[in-house]
PDB file of N, CA, C, O and CB in Angstrom:
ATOM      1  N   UNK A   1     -19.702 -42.832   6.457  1.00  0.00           N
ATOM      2  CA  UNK A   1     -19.245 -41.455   6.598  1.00  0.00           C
ATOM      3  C   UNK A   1     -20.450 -40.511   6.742  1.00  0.00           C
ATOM      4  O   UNK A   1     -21.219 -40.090   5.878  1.00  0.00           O
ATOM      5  CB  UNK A   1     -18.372 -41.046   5.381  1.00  0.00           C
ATOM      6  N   UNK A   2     -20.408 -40.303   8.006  1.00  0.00           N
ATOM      7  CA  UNK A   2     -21.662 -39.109   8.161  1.00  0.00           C
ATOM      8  C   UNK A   2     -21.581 -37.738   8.635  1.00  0.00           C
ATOM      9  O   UNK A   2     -20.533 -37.115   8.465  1.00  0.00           O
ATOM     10  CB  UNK A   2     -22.623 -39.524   9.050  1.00  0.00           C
ATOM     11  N   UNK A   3     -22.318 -37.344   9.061  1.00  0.00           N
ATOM     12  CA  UNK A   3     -21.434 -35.875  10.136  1.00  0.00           C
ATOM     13  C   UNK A   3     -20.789 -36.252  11.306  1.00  0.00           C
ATOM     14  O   UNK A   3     -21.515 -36.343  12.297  1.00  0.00           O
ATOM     15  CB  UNK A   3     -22.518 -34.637  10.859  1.00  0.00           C
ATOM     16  N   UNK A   4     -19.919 -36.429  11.405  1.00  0.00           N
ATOM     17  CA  UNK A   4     -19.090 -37.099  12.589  1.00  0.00           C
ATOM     18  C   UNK A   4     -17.683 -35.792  12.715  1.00  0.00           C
ATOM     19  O   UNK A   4     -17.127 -34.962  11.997  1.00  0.00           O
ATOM     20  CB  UNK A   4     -18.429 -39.096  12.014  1.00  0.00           C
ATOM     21  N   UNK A   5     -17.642 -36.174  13.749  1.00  0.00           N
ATOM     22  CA  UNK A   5     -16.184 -34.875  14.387  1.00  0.00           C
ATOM     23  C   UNK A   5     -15.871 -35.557  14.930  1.00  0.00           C
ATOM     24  O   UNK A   5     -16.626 -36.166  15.689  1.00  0.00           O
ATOM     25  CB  UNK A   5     -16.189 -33.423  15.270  1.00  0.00           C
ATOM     26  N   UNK A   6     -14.148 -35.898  14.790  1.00  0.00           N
ATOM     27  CA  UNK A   6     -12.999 -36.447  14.836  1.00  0.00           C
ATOM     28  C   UNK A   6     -12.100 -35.321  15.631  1.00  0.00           C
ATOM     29  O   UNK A   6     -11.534 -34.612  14.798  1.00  0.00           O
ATOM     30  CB  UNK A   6     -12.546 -36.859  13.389  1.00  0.00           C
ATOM     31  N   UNK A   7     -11.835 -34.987  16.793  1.00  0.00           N
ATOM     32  CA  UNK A   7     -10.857 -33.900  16.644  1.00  0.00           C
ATOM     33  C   UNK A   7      -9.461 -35.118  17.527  1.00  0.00           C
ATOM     34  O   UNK A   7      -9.629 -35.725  18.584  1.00  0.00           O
ATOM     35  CB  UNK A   7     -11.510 -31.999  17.659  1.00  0.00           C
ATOM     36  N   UNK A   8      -8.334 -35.132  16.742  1.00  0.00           N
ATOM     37  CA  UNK A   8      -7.166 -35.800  16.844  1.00  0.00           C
ATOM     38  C   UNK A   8      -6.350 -35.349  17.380  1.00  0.00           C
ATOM     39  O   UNK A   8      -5.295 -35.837  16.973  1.00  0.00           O
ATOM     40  CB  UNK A   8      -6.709 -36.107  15.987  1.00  0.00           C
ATOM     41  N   UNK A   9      -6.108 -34.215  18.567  1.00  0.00           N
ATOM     42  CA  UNK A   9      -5.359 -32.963  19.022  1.00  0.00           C
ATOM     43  C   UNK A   9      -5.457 -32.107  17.992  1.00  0.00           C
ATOM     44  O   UNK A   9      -6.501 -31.472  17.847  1.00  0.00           O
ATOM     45  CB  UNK A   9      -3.903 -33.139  19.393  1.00  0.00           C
ATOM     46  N   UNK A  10      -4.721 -31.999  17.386  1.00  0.00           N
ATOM     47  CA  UNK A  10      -4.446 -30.808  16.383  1.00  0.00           C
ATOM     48  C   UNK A  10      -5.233 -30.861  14.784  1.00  0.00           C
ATOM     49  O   UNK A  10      -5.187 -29.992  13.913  1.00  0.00           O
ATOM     50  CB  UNK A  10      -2.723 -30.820  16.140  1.00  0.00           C
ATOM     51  N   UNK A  11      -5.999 -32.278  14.751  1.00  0.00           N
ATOM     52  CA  UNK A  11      -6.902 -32.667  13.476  1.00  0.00           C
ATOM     53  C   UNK A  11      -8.001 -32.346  13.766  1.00  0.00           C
ATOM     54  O   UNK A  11      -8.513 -31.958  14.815  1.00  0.00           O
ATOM     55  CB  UNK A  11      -6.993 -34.031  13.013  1.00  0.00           C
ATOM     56  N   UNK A  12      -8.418 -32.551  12.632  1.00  0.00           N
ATOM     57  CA  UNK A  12     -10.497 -32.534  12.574  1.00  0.00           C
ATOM     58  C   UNK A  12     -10.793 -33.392  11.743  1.00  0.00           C
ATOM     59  O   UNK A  12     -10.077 -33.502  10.748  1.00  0.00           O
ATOM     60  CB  UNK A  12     -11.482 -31.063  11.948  1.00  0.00           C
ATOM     61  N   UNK A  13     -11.964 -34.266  11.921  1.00  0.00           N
ATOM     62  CA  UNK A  13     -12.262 -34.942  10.591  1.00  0.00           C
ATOM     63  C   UNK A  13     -13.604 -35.139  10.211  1.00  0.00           C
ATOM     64  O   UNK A  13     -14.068 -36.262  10.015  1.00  0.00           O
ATOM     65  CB  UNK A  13     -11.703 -36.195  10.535  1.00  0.00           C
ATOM     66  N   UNK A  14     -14.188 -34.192  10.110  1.00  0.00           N
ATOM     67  CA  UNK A  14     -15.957 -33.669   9.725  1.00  0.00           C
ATOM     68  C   UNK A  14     -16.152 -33.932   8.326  1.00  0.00           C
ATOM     69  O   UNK A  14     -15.856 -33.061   7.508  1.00  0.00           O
ATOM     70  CB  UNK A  14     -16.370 -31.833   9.931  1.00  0.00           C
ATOM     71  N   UNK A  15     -16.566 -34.911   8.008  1.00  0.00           N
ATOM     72  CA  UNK A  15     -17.189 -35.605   6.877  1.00  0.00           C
ATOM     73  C   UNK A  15     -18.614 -34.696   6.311  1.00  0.00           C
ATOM     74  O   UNK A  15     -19.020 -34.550   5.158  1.00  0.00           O
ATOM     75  CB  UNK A  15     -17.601 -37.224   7.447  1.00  0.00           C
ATOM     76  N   UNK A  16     -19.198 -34.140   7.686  1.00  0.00           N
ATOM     77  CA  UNK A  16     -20.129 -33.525   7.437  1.00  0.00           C
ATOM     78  C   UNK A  16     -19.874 -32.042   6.754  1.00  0.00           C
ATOM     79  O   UNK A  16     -20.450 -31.615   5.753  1.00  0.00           O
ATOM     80  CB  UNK A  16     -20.764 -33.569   8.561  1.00  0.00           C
ATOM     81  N   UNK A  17     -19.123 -31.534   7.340  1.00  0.00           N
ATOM     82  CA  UNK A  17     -18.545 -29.672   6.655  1.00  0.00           C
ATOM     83  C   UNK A  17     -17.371 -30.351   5.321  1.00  0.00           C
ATOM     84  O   UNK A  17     -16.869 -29.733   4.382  1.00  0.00           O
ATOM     85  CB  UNK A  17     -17.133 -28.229   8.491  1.00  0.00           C
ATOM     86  N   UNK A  18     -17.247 -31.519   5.625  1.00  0.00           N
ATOM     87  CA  UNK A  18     -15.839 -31.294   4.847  1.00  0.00           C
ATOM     88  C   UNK A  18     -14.426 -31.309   5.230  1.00  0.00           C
ATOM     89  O   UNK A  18     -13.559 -30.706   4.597  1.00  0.00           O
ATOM     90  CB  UNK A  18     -15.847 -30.202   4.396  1.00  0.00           C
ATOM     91  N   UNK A  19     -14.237 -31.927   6.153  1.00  0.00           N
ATOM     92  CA  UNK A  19     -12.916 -31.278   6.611  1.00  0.00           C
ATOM     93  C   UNK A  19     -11.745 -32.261   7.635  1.00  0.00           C
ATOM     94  O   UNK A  19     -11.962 -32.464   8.829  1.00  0.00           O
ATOM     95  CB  UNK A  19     -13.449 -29.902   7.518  1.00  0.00           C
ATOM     96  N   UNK A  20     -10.520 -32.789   6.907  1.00  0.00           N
ATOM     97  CA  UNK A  20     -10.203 -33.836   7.572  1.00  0.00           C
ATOM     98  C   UNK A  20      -8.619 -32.870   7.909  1.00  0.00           C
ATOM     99  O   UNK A  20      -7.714 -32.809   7.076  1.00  0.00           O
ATOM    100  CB  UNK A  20     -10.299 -35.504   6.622  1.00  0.00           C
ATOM    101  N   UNK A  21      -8.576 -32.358   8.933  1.00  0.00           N
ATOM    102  CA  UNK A  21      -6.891 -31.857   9.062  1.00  0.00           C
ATOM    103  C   UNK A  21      -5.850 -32.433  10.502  1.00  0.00           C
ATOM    104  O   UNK A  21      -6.070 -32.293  11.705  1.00  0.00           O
ATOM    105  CB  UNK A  21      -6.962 -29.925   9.227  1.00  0.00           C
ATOM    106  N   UNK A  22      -5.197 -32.810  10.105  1.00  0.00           N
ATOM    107  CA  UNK A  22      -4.204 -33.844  10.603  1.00  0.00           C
ATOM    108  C   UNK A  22      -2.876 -33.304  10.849  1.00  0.00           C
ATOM    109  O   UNK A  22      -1.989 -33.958  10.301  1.00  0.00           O
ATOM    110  CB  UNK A  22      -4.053 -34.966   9.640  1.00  0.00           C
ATOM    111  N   UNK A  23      -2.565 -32.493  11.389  1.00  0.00           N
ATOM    112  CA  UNK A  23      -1.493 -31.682  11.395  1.00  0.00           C
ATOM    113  C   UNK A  23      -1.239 -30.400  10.740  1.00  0.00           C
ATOM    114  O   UNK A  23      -1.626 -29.338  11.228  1.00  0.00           O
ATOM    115  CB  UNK A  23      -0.708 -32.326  11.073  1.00  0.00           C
ATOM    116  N   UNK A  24      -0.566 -30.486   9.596  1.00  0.00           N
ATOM    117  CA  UNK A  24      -0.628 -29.788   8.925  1.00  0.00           C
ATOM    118  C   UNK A  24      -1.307 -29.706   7.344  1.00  0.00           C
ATOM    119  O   UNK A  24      -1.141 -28.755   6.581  1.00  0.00           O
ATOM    120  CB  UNK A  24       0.314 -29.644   9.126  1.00  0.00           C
ATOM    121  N   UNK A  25      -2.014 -30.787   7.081  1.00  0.00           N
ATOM    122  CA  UNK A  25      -2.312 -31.228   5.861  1.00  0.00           C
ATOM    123  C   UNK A  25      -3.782 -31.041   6.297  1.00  0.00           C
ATOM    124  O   UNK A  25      -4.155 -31.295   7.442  1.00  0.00           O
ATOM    125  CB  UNK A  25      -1.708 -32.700   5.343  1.00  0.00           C
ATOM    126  N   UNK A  26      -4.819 -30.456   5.054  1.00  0.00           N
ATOM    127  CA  UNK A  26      -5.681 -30.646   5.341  1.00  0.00           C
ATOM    128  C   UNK A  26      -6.797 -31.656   3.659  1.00  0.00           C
ATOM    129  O   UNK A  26      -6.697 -31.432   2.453  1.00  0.00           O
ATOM    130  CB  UNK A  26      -5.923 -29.175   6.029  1.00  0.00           C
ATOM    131  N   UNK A  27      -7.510 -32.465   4.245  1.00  0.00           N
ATOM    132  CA  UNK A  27      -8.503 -32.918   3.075  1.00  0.00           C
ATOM    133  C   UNK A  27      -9.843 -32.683   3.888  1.00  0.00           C
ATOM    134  O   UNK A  27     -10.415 -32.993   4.933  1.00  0.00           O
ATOM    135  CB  UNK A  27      -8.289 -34.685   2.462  1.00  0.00           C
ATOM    136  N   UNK A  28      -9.989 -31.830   2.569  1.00  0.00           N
ATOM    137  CA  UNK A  28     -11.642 -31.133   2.462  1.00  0.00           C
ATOM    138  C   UNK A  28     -12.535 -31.590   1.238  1.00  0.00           C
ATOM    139  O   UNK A  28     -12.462 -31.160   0.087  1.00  0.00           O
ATOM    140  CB  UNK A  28     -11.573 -29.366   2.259  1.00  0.00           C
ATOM    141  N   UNK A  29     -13.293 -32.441   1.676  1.00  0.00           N
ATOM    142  CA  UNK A  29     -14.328 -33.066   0.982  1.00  0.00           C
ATOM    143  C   UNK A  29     -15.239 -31.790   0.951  1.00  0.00           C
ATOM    144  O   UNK A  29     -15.539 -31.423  -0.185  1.00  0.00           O
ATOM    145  CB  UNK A  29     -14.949 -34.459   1.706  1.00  0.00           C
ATOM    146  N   UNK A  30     -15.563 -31.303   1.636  1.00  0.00           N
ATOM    147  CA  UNK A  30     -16.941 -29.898   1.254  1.00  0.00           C
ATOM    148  C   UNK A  30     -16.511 -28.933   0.363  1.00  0.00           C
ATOM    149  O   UNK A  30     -17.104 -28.502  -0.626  1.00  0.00           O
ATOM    150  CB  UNK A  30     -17.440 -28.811   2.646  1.00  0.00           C
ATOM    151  N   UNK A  31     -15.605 -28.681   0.730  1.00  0.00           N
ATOM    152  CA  UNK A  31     -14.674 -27.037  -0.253  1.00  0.00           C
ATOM    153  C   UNK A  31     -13.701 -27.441  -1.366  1.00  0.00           C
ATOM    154  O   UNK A  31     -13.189 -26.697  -2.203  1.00  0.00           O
ATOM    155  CB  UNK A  31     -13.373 -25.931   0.943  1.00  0.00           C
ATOM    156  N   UNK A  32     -13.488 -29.235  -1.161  1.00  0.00           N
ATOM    157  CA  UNK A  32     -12.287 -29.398  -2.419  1.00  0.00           C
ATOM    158  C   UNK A  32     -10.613 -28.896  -2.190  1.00  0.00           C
ATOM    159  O   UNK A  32      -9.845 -28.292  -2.939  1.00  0.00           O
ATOM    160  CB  UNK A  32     -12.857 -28.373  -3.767  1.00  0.00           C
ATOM    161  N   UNK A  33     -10.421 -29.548  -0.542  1.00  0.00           N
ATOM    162  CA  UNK A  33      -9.434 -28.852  -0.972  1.00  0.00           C
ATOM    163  C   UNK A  33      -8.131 -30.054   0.024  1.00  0.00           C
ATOM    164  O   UNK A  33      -8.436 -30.485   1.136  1.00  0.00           O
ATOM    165  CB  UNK A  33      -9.679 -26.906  -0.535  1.00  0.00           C
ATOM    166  N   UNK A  34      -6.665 -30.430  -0.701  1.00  0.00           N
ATOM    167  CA  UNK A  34      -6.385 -31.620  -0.360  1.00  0.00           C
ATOM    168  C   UNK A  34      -4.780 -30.546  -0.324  1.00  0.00           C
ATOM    169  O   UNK A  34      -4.058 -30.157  -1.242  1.00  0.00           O
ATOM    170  CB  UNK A  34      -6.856 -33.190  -1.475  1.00  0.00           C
ATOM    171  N   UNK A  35      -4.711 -30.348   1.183  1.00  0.00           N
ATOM    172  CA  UNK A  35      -3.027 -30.130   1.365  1.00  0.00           C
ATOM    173  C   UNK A  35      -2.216 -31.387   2.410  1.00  0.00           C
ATOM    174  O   UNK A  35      -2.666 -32.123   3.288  1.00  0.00           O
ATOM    175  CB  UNK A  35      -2.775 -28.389   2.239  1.00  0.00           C
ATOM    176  N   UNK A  36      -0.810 -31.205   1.820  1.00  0.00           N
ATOM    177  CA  UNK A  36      -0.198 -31.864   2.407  1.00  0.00           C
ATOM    178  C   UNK A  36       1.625 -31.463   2.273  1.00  0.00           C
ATOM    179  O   UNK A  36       2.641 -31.738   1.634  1.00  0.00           O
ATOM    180  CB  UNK A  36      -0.750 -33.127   1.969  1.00  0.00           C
ATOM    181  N   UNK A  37       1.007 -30.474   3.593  1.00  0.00           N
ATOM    182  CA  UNK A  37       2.495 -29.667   3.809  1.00  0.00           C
ATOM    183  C   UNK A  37       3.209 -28.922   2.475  1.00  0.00           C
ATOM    184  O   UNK A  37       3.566 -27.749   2.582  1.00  0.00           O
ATOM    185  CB  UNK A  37       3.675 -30.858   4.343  1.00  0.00           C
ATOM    186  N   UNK A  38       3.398 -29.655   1.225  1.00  0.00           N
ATOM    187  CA  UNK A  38       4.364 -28.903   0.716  1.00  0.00           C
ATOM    188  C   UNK A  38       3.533 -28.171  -0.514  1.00  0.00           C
ATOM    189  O   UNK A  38       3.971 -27.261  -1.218  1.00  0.00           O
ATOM    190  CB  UNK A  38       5.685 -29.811   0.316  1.00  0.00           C
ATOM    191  N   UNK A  39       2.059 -28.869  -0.613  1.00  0.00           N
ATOM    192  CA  UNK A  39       1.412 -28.039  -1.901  1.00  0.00           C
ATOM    193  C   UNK A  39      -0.061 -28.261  -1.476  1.00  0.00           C
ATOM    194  O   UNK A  39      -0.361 -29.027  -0.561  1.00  0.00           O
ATOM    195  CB  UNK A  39       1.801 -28.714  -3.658  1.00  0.00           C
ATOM    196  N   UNK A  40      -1.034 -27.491  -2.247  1.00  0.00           N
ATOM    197  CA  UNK A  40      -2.258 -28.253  -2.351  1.00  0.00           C
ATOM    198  C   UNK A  40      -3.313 -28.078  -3.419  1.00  0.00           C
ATOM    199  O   UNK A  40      -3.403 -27.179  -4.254  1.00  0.00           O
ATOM    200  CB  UNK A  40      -2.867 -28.084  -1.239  1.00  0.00           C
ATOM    201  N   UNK A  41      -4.259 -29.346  -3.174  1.00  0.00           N
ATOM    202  CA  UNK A  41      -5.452 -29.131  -4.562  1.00  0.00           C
ATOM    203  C   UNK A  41      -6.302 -28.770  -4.007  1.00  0.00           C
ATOM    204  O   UNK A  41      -6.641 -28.992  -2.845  1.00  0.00           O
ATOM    205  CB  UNK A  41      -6.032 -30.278  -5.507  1.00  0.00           C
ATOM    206  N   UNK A  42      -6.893 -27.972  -5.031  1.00  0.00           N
ATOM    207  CA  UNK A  42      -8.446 -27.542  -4.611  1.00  0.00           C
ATOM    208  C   UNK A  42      -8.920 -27.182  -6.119  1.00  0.00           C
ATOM    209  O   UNK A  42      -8.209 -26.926  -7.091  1.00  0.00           O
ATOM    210  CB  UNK A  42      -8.607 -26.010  -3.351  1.00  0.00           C
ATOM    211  N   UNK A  43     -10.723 -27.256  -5.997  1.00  0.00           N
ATOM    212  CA  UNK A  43     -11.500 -26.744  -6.835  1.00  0.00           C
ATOM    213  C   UNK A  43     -11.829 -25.789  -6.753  1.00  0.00           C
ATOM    214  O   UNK A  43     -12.326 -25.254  -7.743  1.00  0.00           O
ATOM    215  CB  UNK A  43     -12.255 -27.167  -7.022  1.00  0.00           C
ATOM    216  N   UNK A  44     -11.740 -25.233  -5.779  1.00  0.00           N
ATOM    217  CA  UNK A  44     -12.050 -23.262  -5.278  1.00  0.00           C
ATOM    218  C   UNK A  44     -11.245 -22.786  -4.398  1.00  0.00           C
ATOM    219  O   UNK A  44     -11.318 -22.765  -3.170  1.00  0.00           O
ATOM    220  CB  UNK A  44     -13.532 -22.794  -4.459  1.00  0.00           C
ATOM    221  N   UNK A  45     -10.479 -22.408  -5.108  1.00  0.00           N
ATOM    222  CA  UNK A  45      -9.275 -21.343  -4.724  1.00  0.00           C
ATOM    223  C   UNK A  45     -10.179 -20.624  -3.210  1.00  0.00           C
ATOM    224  O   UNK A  45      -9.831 -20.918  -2.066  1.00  0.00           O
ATOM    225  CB  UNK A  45      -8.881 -19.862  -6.390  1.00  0.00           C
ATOM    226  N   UNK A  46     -11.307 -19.704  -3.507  1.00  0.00           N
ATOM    227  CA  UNK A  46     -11.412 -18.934  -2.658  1.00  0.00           C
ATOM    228  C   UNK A  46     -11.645 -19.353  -1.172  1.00  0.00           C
ATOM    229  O   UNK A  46     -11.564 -18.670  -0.151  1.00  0.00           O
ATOM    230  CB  UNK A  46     -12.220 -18.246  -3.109  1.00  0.00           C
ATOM    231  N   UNK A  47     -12.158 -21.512  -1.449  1.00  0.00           N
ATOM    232  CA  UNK A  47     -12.670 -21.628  -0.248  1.00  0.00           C
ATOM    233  C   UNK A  47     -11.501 -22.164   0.850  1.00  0.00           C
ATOM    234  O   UNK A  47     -11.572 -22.176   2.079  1.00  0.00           O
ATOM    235  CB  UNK A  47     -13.895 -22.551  -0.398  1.00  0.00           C
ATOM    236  N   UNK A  48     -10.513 -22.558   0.061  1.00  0.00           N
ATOM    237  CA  UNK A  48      -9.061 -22.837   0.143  1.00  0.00           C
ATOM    238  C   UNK A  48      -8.220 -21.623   0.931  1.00  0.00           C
ATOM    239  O   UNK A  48      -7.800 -21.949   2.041  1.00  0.00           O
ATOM    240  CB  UNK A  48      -8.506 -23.025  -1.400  1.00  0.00           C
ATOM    241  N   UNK A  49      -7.916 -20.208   0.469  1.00  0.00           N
ATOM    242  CA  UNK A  49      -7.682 -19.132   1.102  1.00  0.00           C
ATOM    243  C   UNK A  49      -9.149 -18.910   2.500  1.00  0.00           C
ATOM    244  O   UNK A  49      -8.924 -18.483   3.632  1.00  0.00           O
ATOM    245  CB  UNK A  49      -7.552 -17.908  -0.246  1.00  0.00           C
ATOM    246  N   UNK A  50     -10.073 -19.191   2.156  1.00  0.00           N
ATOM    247  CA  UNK A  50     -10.618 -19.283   3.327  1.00  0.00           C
ATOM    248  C   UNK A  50     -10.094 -19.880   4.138  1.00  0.00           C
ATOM    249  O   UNK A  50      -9.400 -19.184   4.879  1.00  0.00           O
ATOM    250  CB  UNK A  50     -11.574 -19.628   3.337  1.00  0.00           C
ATOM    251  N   UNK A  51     -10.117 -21.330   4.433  1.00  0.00           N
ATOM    252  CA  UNK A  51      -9.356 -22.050   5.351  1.00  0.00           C
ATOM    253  C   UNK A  51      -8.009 -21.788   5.912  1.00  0.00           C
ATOM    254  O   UNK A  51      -7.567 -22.241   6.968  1.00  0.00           O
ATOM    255  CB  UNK A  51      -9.277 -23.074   4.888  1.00  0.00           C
ATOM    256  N   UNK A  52      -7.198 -20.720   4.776  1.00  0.00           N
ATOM    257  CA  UNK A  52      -6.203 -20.762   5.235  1.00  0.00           C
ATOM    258  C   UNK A  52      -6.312 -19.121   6.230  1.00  0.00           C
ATOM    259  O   UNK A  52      -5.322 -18.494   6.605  1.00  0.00           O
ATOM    260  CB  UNK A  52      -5.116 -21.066   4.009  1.00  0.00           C
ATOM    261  N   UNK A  53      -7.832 -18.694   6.497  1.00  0.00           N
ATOM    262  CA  UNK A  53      -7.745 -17.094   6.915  1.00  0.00           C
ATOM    263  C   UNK A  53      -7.646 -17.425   8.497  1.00  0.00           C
ATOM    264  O   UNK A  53      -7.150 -16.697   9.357  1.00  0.00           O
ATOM    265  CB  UNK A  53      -9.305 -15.950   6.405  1.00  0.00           C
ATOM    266  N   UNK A  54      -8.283 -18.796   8.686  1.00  0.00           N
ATOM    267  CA  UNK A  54      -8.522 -19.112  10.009  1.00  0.00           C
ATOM    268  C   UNK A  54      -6.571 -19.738  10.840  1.00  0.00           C
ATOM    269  O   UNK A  54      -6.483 -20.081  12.019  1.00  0.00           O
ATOM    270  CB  UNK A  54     -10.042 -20.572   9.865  1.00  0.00           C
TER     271      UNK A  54
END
């Protein structure tokens, strides 16, 4: 797992920033943050509402 970009149509999967999103679910290894459609975890709220500004 290195900096690698994955884009799957509508996914990403950057090991390097963090960031694996697959539809609608996203797992973020950089920011901590693991959704999947109906809820999600994170360790920082703020970087979480970030992701969701984009």
């Amino acid at each position: 797992m290195n900096t690698k970009l994955m884009d799957l149509g509508f996914g990403i999967w950057d090991l390097g920033f963090g960031i694996w999103d697959s539809g609608f679910w996203i797992l973020d290894f950089g920011f901590w943050i693991l959704d999947f459609k109906t809820g999600f975890y994170t360790a920082n709220p703020l970087a979480c509402e970030s992701r969701y500004a984009f």
